[in-house]
Residue, then its C-alpha position, 0 to 999 in steps of 0.5 A: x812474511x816478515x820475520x821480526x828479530x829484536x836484537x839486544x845487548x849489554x849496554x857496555x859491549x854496544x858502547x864498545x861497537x859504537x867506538x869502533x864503527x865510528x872511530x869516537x870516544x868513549x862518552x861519545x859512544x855512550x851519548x848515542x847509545x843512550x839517545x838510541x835507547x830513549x828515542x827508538x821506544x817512542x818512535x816505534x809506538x809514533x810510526x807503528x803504535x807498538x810497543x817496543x818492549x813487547x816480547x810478543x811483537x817479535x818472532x825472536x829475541x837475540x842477546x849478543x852478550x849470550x850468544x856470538x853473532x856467528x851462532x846467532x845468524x846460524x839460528x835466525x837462518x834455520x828458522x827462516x829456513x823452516x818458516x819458508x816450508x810453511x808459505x801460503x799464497x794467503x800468507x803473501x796476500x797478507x804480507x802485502x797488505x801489511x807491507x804497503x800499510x807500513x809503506x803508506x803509514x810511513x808516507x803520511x806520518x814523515x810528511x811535515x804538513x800533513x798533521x792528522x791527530x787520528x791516523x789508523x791504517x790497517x787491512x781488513x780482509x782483502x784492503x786496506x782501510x785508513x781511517x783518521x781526523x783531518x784539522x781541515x778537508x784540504x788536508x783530508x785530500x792531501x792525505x787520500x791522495x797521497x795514501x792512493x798514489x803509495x797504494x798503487x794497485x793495493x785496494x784502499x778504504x778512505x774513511x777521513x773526517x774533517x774537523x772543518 
């Protein structure tokens, strides 16, 4: 079971960790948090079509400008503690499926000659399905083989169109 914490900050003590980890001035420090907060929204929707900003994709929220990092820890490990007594082996059937969706997603989508307009991977019951357009059938394949070989063992569904 993956446990989803989105942790946040005021911009100014984030500034100040960034300085410090890094040994870099100031406005350095601010260059990078900035670029974070702009480019991390984007890629989250690119590689996982979330929405980053979306309360309902996390299991918890933490502000460490309310609470310390000693408390904050404290609580995440009750949490995953109590949601350790609740396991299935569904559970983990599940969690499988959606880890090598994840894994295959990840393959196909840092792959710089693999451009697919439409990409959609997800399980539905037992497997996962990939579904997608391909400019070509060559690319098509590609991206079969590729999803098959990250699949291993992972029962998968190819349903890839080719526009040519």
């Amino acid at each position: 079971y993956a446990f989803r914490v989105r942790v946040t900050g005021p911009v100014e003590q984030r500034v100040e960790r960034v300085m410090n980890r890094e040994g870099i001035s100031r406005d350095a420090a601010q260059m990078l948090v900035n670029k974070a907060d702009h480019e991390m929204p984007r890629s989250i929707r690119y590689m996982y079509g979330k929405d980053w900003d979306d309360p309902a994709e996390y299991d918890a929220i933490v502000d460490t400008g309310v609470a310390k990092i000693d408390q904050i820890v404290d609580n995440l490990t009750k949490e995953l503690i109590q949601r350790d007594g609740i396991r299935t082996k569904d559970m983990r059937k599940a969690l499988v499926l959606r880890t090598k969706a994840y894994e295959i997603r990840a393959h196909l989508l840092t792959n710089p000659k693999l451009h697919m307009p439409i990409l959609d991977l997800h399980p539905e019951g037992q497997e996962l399905v990939l579904r997608g357009v391909a400019n070509n059938t060559l690319i098509a394949e590609r991206v079969e083989d590729i999803a098959r070989s990250v699949a291993g063992n992972v029962p998968l569904r190819v349903n890839i169109h080719s526009r040519r």
